[in-house]
Structure formats: C-alpha cells, structure tokens
N, C-alpha and C positions, 0 to 999 in steps of 0.2 A: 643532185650530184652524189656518188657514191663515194664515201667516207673509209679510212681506214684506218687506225692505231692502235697501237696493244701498249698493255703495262704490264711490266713483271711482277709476279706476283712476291716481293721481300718485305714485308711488312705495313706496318701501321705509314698510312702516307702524311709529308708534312708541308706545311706551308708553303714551300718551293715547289713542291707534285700541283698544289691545289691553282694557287697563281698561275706557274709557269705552263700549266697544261688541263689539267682538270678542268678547271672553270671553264676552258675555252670548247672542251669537247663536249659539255653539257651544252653551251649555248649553241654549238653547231648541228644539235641535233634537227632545229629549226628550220623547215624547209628542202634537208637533204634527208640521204638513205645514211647513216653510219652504220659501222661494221665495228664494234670494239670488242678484243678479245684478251684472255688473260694469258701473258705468253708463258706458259708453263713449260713446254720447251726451254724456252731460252734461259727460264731459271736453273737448269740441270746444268749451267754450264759453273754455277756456284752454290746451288743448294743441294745437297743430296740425304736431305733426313726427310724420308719420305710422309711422315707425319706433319714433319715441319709445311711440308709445299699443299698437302692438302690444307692446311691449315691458314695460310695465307693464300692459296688460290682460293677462298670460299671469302676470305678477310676484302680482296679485291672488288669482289661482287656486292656487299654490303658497304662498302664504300662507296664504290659508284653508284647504286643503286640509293644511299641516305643522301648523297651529295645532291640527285636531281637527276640523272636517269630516266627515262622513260621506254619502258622496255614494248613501250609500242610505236614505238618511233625509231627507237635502235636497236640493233642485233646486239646483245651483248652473249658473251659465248666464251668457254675455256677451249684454248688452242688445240689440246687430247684431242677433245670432241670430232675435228675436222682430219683423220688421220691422211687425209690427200695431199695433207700439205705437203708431208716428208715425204710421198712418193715424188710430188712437185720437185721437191730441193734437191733430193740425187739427181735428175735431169737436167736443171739449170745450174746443177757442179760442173755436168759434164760440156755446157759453153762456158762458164766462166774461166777467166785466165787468170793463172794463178797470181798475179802481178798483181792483180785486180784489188786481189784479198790482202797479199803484201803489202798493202798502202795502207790499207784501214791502220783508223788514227785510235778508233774505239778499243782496237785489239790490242796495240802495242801500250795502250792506258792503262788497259785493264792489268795488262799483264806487270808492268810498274807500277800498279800498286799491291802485286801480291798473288792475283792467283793468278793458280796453276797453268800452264799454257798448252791447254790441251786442242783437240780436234772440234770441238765442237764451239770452246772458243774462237779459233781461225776461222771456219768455216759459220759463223755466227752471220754474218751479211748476207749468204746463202740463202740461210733457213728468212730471214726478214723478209729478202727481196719474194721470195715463194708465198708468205703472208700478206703481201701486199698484191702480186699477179693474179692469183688465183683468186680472188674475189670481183677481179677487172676492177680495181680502185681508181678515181679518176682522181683523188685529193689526198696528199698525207700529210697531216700535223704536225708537223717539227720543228724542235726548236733551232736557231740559227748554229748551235754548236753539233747541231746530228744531222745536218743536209748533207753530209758525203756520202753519208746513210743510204739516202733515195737516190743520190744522184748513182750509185753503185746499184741500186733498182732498174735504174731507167737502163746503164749500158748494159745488165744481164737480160733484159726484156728486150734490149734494141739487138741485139748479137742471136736470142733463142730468135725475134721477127725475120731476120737477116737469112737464118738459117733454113727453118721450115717454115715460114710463111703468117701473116700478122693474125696470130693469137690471140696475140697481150695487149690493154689498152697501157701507153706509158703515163704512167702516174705524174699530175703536179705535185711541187712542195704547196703546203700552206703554212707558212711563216709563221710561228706561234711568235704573243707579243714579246718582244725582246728585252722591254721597258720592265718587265715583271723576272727579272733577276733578283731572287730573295736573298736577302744574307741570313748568316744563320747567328745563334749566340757570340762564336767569336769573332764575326764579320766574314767570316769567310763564306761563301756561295753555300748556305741549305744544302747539306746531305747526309743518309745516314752513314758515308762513308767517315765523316767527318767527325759523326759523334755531336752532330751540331743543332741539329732537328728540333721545329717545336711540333708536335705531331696535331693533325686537324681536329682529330677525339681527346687531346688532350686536355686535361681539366680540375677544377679542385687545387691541391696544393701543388701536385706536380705542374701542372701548369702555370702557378705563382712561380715556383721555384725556378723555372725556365726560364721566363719573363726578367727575373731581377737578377737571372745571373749574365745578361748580355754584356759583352765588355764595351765600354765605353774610356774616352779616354781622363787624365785628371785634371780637366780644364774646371778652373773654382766657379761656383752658381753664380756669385757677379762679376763675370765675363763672357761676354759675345760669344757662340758657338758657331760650327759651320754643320749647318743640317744637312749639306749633300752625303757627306762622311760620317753620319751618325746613325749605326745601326736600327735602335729605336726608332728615329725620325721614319728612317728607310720603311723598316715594316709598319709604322701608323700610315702613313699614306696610301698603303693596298687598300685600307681597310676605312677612313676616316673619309668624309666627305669634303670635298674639294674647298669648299668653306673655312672648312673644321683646320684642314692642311696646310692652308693660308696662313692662319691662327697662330700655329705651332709654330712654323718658319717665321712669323716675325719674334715671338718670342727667344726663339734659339739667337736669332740675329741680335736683337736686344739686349742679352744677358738679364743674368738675379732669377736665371730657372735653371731646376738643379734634373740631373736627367731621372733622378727619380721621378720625378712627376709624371714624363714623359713613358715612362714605363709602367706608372698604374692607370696611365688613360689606353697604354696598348692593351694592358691585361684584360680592363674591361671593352675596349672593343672585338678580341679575338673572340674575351668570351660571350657575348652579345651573338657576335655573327653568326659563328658556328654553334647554338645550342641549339635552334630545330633542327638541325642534322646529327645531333650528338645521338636528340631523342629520337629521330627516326631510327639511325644506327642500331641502338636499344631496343627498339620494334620488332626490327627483321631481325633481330638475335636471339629473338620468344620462335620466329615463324620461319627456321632454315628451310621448311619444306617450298615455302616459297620461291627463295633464291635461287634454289633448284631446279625449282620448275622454271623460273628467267633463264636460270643457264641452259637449262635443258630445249626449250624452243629456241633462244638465241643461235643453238649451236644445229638444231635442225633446219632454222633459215640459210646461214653459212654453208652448210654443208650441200645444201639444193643446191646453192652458186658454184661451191668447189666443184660437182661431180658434173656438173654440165662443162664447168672451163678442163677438169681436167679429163673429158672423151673427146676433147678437140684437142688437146694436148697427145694422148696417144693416138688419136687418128696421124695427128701433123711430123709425129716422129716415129711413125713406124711401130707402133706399139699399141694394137685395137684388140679390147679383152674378144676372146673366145666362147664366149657363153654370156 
C-alpha cells in the first residue's frame, strides 16, 4: 500500500514528533511503498531565513534516516525536489471552494498564536491536499487532531473526480496512536511552540536539566500519588516496560516515593533508548554526502510518480504540454 506524510522541516524533533508519529512511520515502512518528504514548502509559510531552512531541511533527513529509515524501502525526498507539486496546487485551487479553506481549524490556530496571516498560510490545505494526490497515496498518517486535514483531501480530490474525470486515487486516514499524547516539562501537550520539548538527540547535562525541571505537584513523598496526572509517570511508560510500568504505579499508589526518583529512572531510560540513534545521528554528520544522495534518488522515485500523475492531469483539464 502506498504511504504518504511529510514533516516540516523546524528543528531538532522531540519526544511528542518521535511517539506521536515518527516511531509509527518507521515501523510502517514494512510491507508498504512510503513516500515521506520534507515539506519545505510548507515551512515558507514561517520560516524565511533561507540558511536557516536549508539547515533544518537536511537536520530532517538525518533524523529520519538515524531513527531507522530505510531508504530502500521508502522514498524519502525534499518537497523542492518534486516542483509538479505547485503546478498540482494552482489547479486543485482552482476547484476548491473557498468555504472549504475558511473552515480549516489549523489556519485560524496558527494565526492565534501569532503568525502572520498570509496566502500561503490560508491556502496551506491546498499545497497538502496536491502532496498527497499526486503520488496517488492510498494511506495518510495522522494524528486524530489533523483529520480535517485529509478529510479536506478527499473533497478536493472528489470535486477535481467530479469535474474531469477519476484521476485521483481518494486517500484513507491512518490513525496515528492517540494513546501517545506526550506532555512536555510543564505538562502541557510536547511542542516547540510551547518552549516545552525534551528533544530525541538530546543529552549530557542539557538532558539532565530537562528531566528534573518537569513540574510536578507538592504532594509530600509519604503520601499516595495519582500516576494518571503525573508527567514523569506519563513519559516513563512510552519508554519502560510493561512490567517495569506496573512497578511504578503501585509505588505512586503506595506513597514514601518522592518523584525524584521517578525522574532519574526517566533520565536513564530516554537515555538508554535513544543513544544508538544519537550515535547513528553522529555518523551521518561525518558523511552529508550520503544524505544527499538519499534525498537525491528519494526525490527521483517521487518525481517518476508525480510526472506520470501529473500528464493525466493536463491531459484531464485541458492542458497537454506541446513538445
């Protein structure tokens, strides 16, 4: 089954990226076709230091790639690469209705918290839905707060079908797990909007110092605690074995344990987990010309699928190149 998701390229990814999504796209690569690309695009609708984006469009690639990637098994690819896309997206503007875009919940978010409310922000579900068609994706990855996402896929795909004739294959959701809602330091939802991020490369002191600054509340070490509501608890359980998890919750339940403890067992579980990826990370940071070359056949697999979907696309609209 053909696969599709991108991540924008803003930095160092963290525990919420790795749980909430990551983890799941690596183990999907088993058995299907993925397509994962870096949406550099879509970072232009808030990054514009052009150093900066190369700089984390390449950071994306070594991430994915130290996490478990296997660039023979998935397309991975920088969005540039594919320029069909954006001829794709003017076309599927010109069915969408502008009501369509007016709903989007991501838009009016974004813009309440700050930026700017430009065109390429409004028309952001546009450029998506075009990243998802033109590959003919049969599966998208998202989490249960971004399905109006695709579901805004499916009616620009069903409305271009309508018009000129079936194209587009209409994409399913695939439900990322939902159970993997990370909190971050101050319990609030992991993100770097929030300033709350433990990041997956992180390590040494900074990663101590992350660790013990989690807010917890002043409940005294001999008295019972409630581990559903306890940040630490929260994040040991991604990572701790079902056993181990057990363990913890009667203690909490119990009381005469102080949640420091419970925070140098997370310390040393994050850093256990993630240190052959730290090292891989490390590796491919000696060897950019490699990465390169990932992204660069990544981006010539993707781009064989785009140019085929999009000559049935100007054939189907009236628009067949001349030479």
């Amino acid at each position: 089954m053909r696969i599709l998701s991108g991540i924008q390229p803003s930095g160092r990814p963290h525990l919420g990226n790795y749980f909430g999504a990551l983890r799941q796209y690596i183990a999907l690569q088993t058995g299907n076709e993925p397509f994962y690309f870096i949406a550099s695009y879509h970072a232009l609708t808030a990054v514009h230091d052009p150093e900066l984006l190369r700089e984390y469009t390449l950071g994306v690639a070594l991430d994915f790639l130290a996490l478990g990637l296997d660039p023979n098994e998935s397309a991975l690819f920088a969005q540039q690469d594919v320029p069909e896309v954006t001829e794709l997206t003017w076309i599927l503007s010109c069915v969408t209705p502008m009501g369509l875009l007016e709903r989007a919940v991501s838009y009016k978010d974004k813009v309440a918290q700050g930026l700017t409310p430009n065109h390429g922000l409004f028309a952001y579900p546009v450029l998506q839905a075009a990243d998802i068609l033109i590959y003919l994706s049969e599966l998208v990855p998202v989490g249960q707060d971004q399905k109006q996402h695709l579901e805004m896929t499916r009616d620009i795909a069903g409305k271009f079908n309508q018009q000129f004739g079936e194209v587009f294959v209409i994409p399913e959701p695939y439900i990322l797990d939902s159970t993997a809602v990370v909190p971050g330091i101050d319990g609030r939802k992991m993100s770097k909007s929030y300033g709350n991020e433990i990041g997956i490369f992180d390590e040494g002191k900074d990663l101590k110092r992350k660790i013990m600054s989690i807010v917890t509340d002043s409940t005294p070490v001999e008295a019972p605690k409630d581990p559903s509501g306890s940040t630490p608890f929260l994040l040991l359980s991604l990572l701790a074995s079902p056993g181990e998890t057990a363990e913890w919750e009667a203690r909490y339940k119990a009381g005469g344990m102080g949640y420091g403890d419970v925070k140098k067992r997370l310390l040393e579980l994050i850093d256990d987990y993630f240190a052959p990826h730290r090292e891989r990370r490390r590796e491919l940071e000696r060897d950019t010309d490699y990465v390169t070359d990932v992204l660069k056949e990544g981006g010539l697999r993707a781009r064989t699928v785009a140019r085929e979907v999009m000559h049935r696309v100007r054939e189907a609209t009236g628009l067949p190149t001349t030479y």
